[in-house]
N, CA, C and O atoms as a GROMACS GRO file, in nm:
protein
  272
    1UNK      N    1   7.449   5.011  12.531
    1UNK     CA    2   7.566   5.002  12.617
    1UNK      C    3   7.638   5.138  12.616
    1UNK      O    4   7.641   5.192  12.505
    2UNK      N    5   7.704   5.211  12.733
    2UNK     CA    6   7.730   5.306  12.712
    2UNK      C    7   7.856   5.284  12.679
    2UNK      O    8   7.902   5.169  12.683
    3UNK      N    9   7.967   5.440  12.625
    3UNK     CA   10   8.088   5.409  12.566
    3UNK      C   11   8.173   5.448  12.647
    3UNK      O   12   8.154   5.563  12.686
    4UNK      N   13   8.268   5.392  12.692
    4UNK     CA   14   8.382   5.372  12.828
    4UNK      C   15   8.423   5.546  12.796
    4UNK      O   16   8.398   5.612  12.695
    5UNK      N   17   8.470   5.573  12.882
    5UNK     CA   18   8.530   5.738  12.838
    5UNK      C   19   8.693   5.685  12.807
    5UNK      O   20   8.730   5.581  12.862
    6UNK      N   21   8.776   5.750  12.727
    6UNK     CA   22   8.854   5.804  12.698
    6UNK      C   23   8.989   5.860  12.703
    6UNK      O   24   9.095   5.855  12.640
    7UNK      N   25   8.947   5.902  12.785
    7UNK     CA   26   9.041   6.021  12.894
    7UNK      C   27   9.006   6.012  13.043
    7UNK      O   28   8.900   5.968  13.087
    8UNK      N   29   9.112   6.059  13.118
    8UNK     CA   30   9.162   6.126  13.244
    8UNK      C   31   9.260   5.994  13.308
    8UNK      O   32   9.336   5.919  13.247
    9UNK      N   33   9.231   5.998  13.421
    9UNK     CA   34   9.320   5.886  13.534
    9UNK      C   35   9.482   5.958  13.503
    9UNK      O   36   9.511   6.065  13.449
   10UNK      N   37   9.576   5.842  13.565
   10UNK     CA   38   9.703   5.874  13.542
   10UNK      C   39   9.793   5.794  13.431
   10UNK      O   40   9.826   5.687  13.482
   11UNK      N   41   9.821   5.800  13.360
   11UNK     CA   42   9.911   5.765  13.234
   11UNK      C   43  10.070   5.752  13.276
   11UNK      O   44  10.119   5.861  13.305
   12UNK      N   45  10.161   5.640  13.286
   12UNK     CA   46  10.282   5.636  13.279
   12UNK      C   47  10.350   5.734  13.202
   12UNK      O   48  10.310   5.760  13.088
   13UNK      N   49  10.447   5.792  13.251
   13UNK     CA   50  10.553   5.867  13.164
   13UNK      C   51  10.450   6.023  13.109
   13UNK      O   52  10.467   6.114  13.028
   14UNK      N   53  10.357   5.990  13.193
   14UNK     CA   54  10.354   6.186  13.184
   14UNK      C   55  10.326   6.282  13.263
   14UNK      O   56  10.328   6.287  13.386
   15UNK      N   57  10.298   6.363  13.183
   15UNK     CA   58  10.320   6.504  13.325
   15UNK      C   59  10.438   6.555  13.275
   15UNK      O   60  10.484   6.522  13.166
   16UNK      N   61  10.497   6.651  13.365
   16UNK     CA   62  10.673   6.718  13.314
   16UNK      C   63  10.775   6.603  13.431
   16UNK      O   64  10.741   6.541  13.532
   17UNK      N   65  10.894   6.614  13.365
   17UNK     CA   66  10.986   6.501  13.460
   17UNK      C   67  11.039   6.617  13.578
   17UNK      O   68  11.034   6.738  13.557
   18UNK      N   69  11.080   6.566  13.683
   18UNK     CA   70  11.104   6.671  13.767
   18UNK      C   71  11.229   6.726  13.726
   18UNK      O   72  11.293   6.682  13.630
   19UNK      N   73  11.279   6.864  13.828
   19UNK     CA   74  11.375   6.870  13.786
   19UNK      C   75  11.528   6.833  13.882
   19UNK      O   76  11.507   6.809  14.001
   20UNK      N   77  11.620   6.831  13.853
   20UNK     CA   78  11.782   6.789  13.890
   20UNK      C   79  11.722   6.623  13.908
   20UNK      O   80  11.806   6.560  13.972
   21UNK      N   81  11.629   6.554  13.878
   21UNK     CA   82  11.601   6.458  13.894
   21UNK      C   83  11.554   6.363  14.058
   21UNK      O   84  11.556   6.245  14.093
   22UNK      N   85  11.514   6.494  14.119
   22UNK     CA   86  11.478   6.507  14.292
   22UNK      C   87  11.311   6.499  14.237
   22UNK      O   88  11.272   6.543  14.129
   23UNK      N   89  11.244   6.446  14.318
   23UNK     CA   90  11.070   6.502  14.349
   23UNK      C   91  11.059   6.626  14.437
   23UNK      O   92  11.095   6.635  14.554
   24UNK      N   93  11.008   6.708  14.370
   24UNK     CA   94  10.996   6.864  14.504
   24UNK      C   95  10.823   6.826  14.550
   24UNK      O   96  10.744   6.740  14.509
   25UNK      N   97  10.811   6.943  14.660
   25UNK     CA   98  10.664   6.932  14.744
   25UNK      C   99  10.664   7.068  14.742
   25UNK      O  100  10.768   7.134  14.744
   26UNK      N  101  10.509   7.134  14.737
   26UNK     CA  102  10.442   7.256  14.743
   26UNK      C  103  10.455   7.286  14.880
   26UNK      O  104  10.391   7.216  14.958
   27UNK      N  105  10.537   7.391  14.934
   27UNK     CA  106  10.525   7.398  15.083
   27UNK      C  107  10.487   7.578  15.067
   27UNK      O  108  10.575   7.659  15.039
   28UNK      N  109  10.355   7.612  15.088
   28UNK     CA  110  10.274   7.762  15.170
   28UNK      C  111  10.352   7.834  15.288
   28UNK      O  112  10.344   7.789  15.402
   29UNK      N  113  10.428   7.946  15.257
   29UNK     CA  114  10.449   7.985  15.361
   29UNK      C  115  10.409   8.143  15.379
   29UNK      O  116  10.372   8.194  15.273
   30UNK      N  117  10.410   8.230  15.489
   30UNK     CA  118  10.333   8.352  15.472
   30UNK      C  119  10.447   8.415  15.564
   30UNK      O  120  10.475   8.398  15.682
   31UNK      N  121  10.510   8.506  15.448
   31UNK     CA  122  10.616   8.610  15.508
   31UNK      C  123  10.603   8.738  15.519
   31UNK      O  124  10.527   8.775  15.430
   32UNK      N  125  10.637   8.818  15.578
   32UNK     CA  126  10.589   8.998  15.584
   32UNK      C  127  10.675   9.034  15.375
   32UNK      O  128  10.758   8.988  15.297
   33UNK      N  129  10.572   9.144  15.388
   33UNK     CA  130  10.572   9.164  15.251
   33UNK      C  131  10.680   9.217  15.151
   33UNK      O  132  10.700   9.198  15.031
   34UNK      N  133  10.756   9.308  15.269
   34UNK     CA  134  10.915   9.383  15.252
   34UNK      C  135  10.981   9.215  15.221
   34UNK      O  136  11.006   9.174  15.108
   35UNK      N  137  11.002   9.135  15.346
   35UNK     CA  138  11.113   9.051  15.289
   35UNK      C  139  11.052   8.966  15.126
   35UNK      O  140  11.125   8.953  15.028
   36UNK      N  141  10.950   8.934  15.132
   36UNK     CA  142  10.916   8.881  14.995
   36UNK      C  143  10.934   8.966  14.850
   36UNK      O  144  10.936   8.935  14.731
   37UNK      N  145  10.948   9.104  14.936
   37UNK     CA  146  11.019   9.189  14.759
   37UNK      C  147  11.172   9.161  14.791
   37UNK      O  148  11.250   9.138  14.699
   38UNK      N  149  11.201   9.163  14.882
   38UNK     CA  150  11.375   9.136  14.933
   38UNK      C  151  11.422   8.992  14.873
   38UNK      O  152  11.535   8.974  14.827
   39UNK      N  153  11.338   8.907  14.878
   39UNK     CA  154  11.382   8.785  14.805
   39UNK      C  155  11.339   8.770  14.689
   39UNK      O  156  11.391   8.679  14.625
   40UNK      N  157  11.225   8.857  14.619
   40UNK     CA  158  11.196   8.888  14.481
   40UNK      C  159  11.361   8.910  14.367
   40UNK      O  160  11.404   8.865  14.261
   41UNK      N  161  11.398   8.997  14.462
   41UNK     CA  162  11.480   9.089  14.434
   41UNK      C  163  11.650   9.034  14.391
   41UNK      O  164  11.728   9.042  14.296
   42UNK      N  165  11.644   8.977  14.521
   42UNK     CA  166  11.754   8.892  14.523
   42UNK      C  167  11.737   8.734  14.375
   42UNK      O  168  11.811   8.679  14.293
   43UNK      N  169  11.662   8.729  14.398
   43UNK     CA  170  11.628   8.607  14.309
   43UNK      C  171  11.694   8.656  14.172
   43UNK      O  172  11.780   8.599  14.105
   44UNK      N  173  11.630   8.775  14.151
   44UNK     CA  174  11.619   8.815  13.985
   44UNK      C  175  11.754   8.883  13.950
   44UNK      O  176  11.789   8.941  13.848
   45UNK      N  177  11.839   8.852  14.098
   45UNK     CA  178  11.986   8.940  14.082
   45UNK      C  179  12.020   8.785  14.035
   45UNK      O  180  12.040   8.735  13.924
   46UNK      N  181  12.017   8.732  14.174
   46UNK     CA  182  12.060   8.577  14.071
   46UNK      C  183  12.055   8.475  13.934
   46UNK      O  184  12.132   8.396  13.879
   47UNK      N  185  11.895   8.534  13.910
   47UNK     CA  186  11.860   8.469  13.744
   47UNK      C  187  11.826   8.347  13.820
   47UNK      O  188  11.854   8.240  13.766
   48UNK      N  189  11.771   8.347  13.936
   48UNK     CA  190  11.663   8.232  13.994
   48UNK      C  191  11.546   8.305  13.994
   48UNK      O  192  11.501   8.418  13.970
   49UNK      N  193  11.507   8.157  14.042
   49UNK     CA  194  11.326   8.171  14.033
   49UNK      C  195  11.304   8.198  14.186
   49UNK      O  196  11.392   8.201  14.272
   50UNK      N  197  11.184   8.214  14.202
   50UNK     CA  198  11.170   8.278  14.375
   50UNK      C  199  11.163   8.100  14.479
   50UNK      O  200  11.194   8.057  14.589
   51UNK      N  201  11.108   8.059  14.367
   51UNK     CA  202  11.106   7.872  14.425
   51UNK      C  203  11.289   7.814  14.458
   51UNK      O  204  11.335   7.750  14.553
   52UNK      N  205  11.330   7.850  14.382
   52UNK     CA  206  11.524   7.833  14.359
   52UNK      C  207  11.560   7.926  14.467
   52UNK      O  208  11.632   7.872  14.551
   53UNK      N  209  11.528   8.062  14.493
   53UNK     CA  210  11.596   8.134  14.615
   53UNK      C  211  11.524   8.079  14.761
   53UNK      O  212  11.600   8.070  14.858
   54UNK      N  213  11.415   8.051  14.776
   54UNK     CA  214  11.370   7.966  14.885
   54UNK      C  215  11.425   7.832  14.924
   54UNK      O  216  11.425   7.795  15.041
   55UNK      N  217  11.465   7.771  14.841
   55UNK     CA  218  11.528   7.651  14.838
   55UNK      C  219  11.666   7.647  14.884
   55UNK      O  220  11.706   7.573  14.975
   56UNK      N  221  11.767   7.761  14.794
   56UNK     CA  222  11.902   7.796  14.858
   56UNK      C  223  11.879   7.834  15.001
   56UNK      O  224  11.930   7.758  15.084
   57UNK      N  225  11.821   7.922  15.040
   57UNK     CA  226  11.793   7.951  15.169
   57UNK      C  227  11.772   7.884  15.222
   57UNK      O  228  11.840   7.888  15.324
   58UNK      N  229  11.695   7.793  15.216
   58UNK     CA  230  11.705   7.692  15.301
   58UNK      C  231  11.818   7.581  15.336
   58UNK      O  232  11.873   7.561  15.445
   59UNK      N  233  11.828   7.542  15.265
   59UNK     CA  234  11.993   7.439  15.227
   59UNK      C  235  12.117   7.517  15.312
   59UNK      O  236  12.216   7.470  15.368
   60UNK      N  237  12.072   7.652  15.297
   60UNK     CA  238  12.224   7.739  15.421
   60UNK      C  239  12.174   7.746  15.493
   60UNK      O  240  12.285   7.762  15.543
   61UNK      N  241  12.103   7.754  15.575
   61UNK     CA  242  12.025   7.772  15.686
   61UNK      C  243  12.045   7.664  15.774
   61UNK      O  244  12.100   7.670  15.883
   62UNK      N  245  11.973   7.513  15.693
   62UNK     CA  246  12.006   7.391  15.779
   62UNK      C  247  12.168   7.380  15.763
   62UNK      O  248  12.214   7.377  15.877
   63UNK      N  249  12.242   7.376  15.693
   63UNK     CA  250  12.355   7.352  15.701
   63UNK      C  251  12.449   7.409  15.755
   63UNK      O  252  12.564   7.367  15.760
   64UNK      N  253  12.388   7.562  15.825
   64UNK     CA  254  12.470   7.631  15.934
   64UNK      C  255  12.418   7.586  16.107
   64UNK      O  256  12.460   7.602  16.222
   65UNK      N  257  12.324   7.532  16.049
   65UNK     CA  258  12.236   7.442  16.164
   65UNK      C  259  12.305   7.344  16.225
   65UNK      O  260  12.344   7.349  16.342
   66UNK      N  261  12.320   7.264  16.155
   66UNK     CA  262  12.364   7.131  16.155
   66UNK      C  263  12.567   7.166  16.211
   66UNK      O  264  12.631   7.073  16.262
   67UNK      N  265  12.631   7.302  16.188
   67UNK     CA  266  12.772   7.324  16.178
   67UNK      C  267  12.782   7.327  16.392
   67UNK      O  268  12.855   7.274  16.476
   68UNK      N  269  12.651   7.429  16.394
   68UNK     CA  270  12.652   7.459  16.536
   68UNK      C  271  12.638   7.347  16.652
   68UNK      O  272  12.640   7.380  16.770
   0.00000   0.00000   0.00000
């Protein structure tokens, strides 16, 4: 009889917990290369991550959206 494996599939309660307690999604985007050191840049003035300055940007963006 062979022996069941072990390991893999998905397990309750693991993985890392997200964070602010939101689910985020992987979204690919392809920007000219100047602004991606421009938001490099900006990020690391802030003591964000480049994922955290994409995110603010966005959040002002729709929300000047939404003003007009």
């Amino acid at each position: 009889m062979a022996k069941k494996a072990q390991h893999g599939g998905r397990r309750p309660g693991a993985g890392r917990p997200p964070k602010e307690g939101i689910r985020t999604v992987v979204i690919a985007a392809s920007v000219p290369q100047d602004l991606a050191g421009d938001l490099d840049d900006f990020a690391q003035a802030k003591g964000w991550s480049r994922s955290k300055a994409v995110t603010e940007a966005l959040r002002g963006l729709l929300k000047r959206r939404s003003r007009a």
